[in-house]
Residue frames as qw, qx, qy, qz and C-alpha x, y, z in Angstrom:
[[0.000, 0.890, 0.455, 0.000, 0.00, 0.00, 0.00],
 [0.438, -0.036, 0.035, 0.898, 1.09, 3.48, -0.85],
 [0.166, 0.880, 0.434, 0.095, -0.16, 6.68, -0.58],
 [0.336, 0.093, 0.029, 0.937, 1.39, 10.56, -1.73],
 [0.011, -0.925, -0.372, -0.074, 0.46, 14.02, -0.69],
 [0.423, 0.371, 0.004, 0.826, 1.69, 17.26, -1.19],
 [0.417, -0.745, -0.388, 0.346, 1.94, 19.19, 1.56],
 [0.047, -0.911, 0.206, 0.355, 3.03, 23.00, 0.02],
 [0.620, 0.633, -0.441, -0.145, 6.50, 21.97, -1.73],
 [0.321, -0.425, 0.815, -0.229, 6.97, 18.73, 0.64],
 [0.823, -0.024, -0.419, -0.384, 5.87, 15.76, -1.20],
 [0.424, -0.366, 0.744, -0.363, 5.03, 12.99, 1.95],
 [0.623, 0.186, -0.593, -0.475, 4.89, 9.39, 1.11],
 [0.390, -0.272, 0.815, -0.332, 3.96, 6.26, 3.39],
 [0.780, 0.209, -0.542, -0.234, 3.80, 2.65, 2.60],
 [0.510, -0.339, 0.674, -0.413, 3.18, 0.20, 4.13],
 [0.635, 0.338, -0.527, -0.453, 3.82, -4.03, 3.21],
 [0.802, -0.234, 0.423, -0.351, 3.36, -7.40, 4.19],
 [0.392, 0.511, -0.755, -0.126, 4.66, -10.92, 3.56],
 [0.656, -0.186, 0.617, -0.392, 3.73, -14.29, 4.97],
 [0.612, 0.411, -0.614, -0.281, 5.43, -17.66, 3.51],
 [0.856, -0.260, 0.302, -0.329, 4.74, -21.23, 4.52],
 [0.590, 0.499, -0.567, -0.286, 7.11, -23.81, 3.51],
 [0.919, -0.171, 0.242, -0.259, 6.68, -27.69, 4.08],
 [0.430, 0.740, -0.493, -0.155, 9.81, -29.96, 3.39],
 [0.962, 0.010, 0.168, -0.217, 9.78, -33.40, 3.18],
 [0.286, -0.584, 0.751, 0.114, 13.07, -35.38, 2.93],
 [0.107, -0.122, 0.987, 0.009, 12.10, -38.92, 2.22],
 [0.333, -0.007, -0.200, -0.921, 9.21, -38.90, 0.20],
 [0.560, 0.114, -0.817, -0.077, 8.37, -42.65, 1.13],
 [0.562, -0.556, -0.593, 0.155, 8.58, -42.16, 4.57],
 [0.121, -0.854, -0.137, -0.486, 7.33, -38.33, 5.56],
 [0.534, -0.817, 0.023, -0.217, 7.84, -39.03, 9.41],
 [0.856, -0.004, -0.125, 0.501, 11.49, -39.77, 9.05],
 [0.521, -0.168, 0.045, 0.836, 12.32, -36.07, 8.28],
 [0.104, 0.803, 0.489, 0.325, 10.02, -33.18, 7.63],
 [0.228, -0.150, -0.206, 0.940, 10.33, -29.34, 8.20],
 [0.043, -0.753, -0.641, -0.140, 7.45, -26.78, 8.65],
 [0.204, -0.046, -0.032, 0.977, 8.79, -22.82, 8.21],
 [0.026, 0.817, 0.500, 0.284, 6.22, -20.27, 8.62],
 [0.382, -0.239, -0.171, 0.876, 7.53, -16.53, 8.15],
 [0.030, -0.817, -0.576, -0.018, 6.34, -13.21, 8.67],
 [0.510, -0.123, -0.058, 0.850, 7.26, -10.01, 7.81],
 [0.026, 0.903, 0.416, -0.100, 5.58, -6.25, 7.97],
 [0.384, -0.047, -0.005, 0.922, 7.37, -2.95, 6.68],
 [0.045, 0.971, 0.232, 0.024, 6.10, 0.56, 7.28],
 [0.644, 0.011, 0.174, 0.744, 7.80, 3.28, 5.89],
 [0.187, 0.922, 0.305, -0.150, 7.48, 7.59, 5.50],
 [0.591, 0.140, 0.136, 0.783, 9.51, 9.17, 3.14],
 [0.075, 0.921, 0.176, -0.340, 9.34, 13.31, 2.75],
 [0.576, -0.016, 0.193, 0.794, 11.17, 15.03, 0.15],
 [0.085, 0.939, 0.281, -0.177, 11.33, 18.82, -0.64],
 [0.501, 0.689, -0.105, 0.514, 13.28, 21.34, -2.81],
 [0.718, -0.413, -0.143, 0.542, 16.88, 22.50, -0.84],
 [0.086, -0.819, 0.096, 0.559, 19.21, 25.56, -1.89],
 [0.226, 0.439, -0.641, -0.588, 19.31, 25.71, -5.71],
 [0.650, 0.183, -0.670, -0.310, 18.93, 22.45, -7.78],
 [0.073, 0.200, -0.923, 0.321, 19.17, 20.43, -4.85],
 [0.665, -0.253, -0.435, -0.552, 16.81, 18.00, -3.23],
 [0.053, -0.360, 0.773, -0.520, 16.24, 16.41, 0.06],
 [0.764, -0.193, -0.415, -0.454, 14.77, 13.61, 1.08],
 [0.377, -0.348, 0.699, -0.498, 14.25, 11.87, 4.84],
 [0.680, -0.078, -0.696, -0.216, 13.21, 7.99, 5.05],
 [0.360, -0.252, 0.794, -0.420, 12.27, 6.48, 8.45],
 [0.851, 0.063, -0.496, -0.160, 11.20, 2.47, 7.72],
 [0.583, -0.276, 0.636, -0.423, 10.39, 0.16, 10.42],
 [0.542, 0.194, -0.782, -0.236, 10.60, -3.54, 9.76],
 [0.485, -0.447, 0.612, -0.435, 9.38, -6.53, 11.78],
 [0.632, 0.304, -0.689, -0.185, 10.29, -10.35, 10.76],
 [0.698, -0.263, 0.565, -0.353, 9.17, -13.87, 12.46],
 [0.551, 0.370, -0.712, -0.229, 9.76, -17.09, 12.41],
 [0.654, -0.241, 0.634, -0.334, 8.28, -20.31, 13.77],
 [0.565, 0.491, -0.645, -0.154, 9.91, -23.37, 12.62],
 [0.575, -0.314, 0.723, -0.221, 9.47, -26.98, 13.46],
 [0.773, 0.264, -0.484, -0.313, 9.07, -30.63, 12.16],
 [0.965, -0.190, 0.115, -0.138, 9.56, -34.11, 12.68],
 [0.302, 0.464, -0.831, 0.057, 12.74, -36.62, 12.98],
 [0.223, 0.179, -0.952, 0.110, 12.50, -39.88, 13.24],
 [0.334, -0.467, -0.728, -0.375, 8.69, -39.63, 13.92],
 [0.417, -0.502, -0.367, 0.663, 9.12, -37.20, 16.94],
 [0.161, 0.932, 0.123, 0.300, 8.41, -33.35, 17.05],
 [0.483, -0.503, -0.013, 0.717, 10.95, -31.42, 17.51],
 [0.026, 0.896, 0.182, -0.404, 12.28, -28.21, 16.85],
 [0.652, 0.505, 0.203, 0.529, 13.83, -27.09, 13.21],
 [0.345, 0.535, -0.051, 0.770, 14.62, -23.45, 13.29],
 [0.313, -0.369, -0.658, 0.577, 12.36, -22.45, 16.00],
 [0.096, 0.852, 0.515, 0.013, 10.82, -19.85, 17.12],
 [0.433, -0.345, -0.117, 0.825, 12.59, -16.00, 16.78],
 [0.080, -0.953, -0.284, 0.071, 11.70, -12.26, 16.21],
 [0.503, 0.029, 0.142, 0.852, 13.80, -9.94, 14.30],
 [0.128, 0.946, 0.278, -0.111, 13.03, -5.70, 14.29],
 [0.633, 0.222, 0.198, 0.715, 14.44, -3.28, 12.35],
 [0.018, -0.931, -0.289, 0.223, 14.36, 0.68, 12.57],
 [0.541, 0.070, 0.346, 0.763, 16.00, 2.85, 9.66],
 [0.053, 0.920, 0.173, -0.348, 16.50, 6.45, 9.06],
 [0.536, 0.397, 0.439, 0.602, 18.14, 7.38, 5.14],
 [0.152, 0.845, 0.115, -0.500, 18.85, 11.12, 4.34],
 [0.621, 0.232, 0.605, 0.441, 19.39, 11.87, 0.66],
 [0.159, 0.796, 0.001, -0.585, 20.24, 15.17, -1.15],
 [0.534, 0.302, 0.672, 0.416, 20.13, 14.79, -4.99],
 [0.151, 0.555, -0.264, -0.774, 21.18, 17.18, -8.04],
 [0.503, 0.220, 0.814, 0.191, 19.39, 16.37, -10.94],
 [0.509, 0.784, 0.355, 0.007, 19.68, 19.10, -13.31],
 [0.103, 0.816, -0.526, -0.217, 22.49, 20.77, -15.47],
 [0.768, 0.382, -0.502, 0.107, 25.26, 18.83, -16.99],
 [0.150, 0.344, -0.779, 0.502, 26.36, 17.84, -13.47],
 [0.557, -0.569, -0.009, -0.605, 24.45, 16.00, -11.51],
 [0.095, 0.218, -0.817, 0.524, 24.96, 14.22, -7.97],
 [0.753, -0.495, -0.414, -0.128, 23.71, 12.01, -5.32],
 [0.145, 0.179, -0.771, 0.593, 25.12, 11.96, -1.68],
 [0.772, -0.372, -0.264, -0.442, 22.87, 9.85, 0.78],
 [0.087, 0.228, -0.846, 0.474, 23.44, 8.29, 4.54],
 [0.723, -0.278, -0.370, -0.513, 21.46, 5.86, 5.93],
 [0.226, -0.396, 0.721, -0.521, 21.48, 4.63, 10.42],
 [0.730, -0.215, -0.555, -0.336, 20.10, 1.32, 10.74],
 [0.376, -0.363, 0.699, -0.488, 19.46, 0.00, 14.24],
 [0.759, 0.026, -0.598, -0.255, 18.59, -3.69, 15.11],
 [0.670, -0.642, 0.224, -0.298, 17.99, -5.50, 18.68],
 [0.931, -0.230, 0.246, 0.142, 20.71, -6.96, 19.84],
 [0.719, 0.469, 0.156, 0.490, 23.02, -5.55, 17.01],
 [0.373, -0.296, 0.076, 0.876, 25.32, -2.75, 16.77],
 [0.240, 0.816, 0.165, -0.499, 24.13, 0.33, 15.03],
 [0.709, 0.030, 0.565, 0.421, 25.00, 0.38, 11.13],
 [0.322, 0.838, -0.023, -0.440, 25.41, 3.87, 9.49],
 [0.664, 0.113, 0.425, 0.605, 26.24, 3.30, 5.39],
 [0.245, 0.749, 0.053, -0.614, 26.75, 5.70, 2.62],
 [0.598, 0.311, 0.495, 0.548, 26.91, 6.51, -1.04],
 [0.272, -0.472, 0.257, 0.798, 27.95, 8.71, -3.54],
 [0.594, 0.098, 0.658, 0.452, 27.60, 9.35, -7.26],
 [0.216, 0.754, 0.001, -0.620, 27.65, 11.83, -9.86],
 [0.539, 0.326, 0.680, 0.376, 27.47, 12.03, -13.66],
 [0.022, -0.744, 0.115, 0.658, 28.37, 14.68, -16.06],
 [0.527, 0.797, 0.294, -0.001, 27.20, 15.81, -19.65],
 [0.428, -0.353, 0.369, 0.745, 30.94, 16.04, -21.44],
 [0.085, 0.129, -0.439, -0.885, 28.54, 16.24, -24.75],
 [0.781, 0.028, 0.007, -0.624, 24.82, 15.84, -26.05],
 [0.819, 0.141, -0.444, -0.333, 25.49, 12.49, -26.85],
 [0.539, 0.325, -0.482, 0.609, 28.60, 11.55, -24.27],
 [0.396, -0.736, 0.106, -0.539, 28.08, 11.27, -20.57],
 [0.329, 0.146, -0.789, 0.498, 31.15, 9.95, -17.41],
 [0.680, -0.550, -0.050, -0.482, 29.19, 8.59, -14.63],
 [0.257, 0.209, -0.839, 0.431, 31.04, 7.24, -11.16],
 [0.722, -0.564, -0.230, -0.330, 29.37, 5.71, -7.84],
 [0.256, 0.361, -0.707, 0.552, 30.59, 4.79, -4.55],
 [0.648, -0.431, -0.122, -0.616, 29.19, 3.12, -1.74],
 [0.054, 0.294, -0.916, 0.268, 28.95, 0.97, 1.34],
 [0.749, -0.213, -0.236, -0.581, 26.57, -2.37, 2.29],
 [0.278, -0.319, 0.840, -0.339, 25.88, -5.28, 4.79],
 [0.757, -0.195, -0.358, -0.511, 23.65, -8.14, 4.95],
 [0.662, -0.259, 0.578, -0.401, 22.47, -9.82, 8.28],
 [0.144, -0.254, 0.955, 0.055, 22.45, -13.16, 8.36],
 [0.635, -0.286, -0.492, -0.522, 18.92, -15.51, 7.09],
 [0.748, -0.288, 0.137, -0.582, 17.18, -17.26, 9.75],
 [0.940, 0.225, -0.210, -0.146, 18.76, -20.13, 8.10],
 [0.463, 0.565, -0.494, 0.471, 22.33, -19.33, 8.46],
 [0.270, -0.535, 0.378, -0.705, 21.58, -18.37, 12.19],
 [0.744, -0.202, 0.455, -0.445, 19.38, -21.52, 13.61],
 [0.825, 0.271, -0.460, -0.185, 19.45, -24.59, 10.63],
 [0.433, -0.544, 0.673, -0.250, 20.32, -27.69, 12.61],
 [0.965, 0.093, -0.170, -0.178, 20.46, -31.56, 11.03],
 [0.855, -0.456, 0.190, 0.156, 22.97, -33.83, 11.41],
 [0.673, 0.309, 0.408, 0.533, 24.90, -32.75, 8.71],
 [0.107, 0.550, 0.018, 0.828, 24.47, -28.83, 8.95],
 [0.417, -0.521, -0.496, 0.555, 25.27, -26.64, 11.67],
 [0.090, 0.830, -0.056, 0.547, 24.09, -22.49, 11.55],
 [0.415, -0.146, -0.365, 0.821, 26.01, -20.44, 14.39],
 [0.306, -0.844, -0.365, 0.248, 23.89, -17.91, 16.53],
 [0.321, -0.807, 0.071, 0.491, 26.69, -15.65, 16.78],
 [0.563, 0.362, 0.303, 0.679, 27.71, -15.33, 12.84],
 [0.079, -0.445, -0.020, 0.892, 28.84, -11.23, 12.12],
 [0.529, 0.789, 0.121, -0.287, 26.84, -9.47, 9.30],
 [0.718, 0.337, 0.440, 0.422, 28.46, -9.36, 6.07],
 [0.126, 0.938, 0.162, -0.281, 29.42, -6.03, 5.13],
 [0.477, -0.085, 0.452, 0.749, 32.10, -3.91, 2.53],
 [0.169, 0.734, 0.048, -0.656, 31.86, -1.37, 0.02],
 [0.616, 0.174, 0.560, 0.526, 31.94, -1.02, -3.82],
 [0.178, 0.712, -0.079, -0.675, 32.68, 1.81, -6.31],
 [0.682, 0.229, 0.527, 0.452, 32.61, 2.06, -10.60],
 [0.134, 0.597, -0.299, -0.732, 33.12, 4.57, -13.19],
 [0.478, 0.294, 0.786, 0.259, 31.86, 4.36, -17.03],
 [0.155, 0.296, -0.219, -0.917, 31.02, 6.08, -19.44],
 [0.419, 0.540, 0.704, -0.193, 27.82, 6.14, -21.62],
 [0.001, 0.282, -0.391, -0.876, 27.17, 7.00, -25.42],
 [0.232, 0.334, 0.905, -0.125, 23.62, 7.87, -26.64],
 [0.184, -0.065, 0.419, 0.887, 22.30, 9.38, -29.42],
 [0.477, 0.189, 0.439, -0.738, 19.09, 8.05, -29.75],
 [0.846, 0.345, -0.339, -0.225, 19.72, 5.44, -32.23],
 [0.768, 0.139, -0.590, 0.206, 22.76, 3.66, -30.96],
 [0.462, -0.790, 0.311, -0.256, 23.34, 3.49, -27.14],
 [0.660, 0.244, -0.508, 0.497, 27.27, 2.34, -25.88],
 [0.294, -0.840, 0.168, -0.425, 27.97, 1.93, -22.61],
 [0.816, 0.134, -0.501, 0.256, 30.93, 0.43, -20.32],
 [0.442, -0.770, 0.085, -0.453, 31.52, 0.31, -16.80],
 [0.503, 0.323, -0.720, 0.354, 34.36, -0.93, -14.49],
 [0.636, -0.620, -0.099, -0.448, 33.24, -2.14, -11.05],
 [0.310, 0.206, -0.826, 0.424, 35.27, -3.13, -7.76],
 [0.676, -0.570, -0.116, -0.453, 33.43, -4.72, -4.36],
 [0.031, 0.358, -0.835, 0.417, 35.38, -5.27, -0.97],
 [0.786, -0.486, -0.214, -0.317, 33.47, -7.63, 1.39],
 [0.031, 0.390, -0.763, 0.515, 34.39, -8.59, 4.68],
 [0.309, 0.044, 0.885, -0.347, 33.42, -11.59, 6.90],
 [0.505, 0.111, -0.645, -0.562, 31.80, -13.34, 3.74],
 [0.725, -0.163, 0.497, -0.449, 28.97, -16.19, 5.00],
 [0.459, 0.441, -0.719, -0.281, 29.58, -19.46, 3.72],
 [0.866, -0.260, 0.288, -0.316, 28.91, -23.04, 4.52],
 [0.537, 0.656, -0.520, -0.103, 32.08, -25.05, 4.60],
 [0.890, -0.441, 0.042, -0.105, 34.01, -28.13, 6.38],
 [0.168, -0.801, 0.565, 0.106, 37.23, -29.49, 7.07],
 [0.592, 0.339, -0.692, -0.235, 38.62, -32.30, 4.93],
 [0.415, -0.082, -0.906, -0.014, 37.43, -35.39, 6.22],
 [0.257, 0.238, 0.640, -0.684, 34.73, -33.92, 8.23],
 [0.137, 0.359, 0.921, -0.067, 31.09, -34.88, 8.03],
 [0.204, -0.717, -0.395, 0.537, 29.54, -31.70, 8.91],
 [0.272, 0.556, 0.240, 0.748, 29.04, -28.25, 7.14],
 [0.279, -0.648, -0.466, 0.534, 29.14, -25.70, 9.41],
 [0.183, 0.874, 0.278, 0.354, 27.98, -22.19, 8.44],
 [0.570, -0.458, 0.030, 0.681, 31.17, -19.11, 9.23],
 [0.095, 0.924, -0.210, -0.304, 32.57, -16.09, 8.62],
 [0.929, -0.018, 0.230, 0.289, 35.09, -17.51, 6.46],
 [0.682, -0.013, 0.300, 0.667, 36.59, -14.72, 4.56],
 [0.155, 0.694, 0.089, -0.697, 37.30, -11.72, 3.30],
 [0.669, 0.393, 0.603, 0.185, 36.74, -10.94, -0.43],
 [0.052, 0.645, -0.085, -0.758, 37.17, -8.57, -4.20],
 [0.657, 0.549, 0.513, 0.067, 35.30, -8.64, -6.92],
 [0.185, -0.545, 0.413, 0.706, 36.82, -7.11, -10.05],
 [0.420, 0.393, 0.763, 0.294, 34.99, -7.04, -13.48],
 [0.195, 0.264, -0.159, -0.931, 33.55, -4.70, -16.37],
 [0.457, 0.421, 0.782, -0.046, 30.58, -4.45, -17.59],
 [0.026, -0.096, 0.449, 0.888, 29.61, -3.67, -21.44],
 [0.332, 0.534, 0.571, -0.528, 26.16, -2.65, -22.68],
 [0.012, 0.167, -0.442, -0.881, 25.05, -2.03, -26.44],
 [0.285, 0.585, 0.704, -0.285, 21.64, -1.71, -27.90],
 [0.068, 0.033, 0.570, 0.818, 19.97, -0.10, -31.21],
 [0.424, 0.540, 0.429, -0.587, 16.64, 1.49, -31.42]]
């Protein structure tokens, strides 16, 4: 659900979404009550954005977004209930400020954004990025930025005899920047872009040589390194 209004020269927006997935998973199609799982998750976002003209060309925009995520997870082994993921209860609360140029042959982004989470550290990211009109047809565009990602439910609780998640895994998190240029006429569009991405404390599910067992870990740090090309005719 979404609704806009225009309060003077403040446009206010608030949304507001749901989610709710059931999933049933059956091992041993033969014999059900050897090994079964039963996930049911739930998840609600509300969100108000405001944005209004700044000093000149600029723009400003404010985000607060609330999040709240469940999970009750059980199932059977060996004809017994028992507990699969379990039950848990994840909340989120984010505030995003964002001032954006978006006219002339220059324009720009700069945006910060303060997530909070129980039980977590605070997690303030940013980005960057600007793009400039060298000619009508001919335009250099760069970015910069930083991101995390929490662990799944999965990573965090999964238990069998054969996979282990860890409670106490770190978030994922790192930054990535590119540059590129873009040629468009309005018949032939060329465009090519170089991209780097750090990550730190990568999630992964891995074992030690002659072990049984996959256990789920920070395992590593990472860098991605690649270009990407783009062509296309109208």
């Amino acid at each position: 659900l979404r609704h806009r209004r225009q309060l003077g020269v403040t446009t206010l927006e608030a949304r507001l979404a749901g989610r709710r997935h059931r999933d049933e998973f059956t091992l041993f199609r033969d014999d059900p009550q050897r090994y079964q799982n039963d996930h049911l998750t739930r998840r609600v976002l509300a969100g108000l954005r405001a944005t209004t003209p700044a000093a000149g060309a600029w723009l400003l925009a404010a985000d607060l977004e609330t999040a709240y995520e469940d999970i009750d997870s059980d199932g059977v082994r060996g004809g017994t209930e028992a507990e699969a993921l379990g039950e848990h209860v994840r909340r989120r609360a984010s505030l995003g400020l964002e001032f954006t140029r978006d006219r002339g042959p220059l324009r720009l982004q700069l945006g910060t954004r303060l997530d909070t989470r129980g039980g977590d550290s605070p997690r303030l990211g940013a980005s960057a990025a600007a793009a400039y009109r060298l000619h009508r047809t001919v335009t250099v565009q760069a970015s910069a930025g930083s991101v995390f990602r929490v662990p799944t439910f999965t990573d965090l609780y999964y238990r069998d005899p054969y996979s282990q998640g860890d409670p106490d895994l770190e978030a994922e998190s790192g930054w990535a920047w590119d540059a590129g240029a873009t040629h468009d006429d309005g018949r032939w569009l060329l465009r090519a872009t170089y991209f780097e991405r750090h990550e730190d404390q990568l999630i992964a599910w891995a074992r030690a040589a002659g072990d049984t067992v996959w256990n789920v870990m920070n395992v590593a740090d990472g860098l991605v390194r690649g270009v990407e090309v783009q062509a296309g005719v109208r």
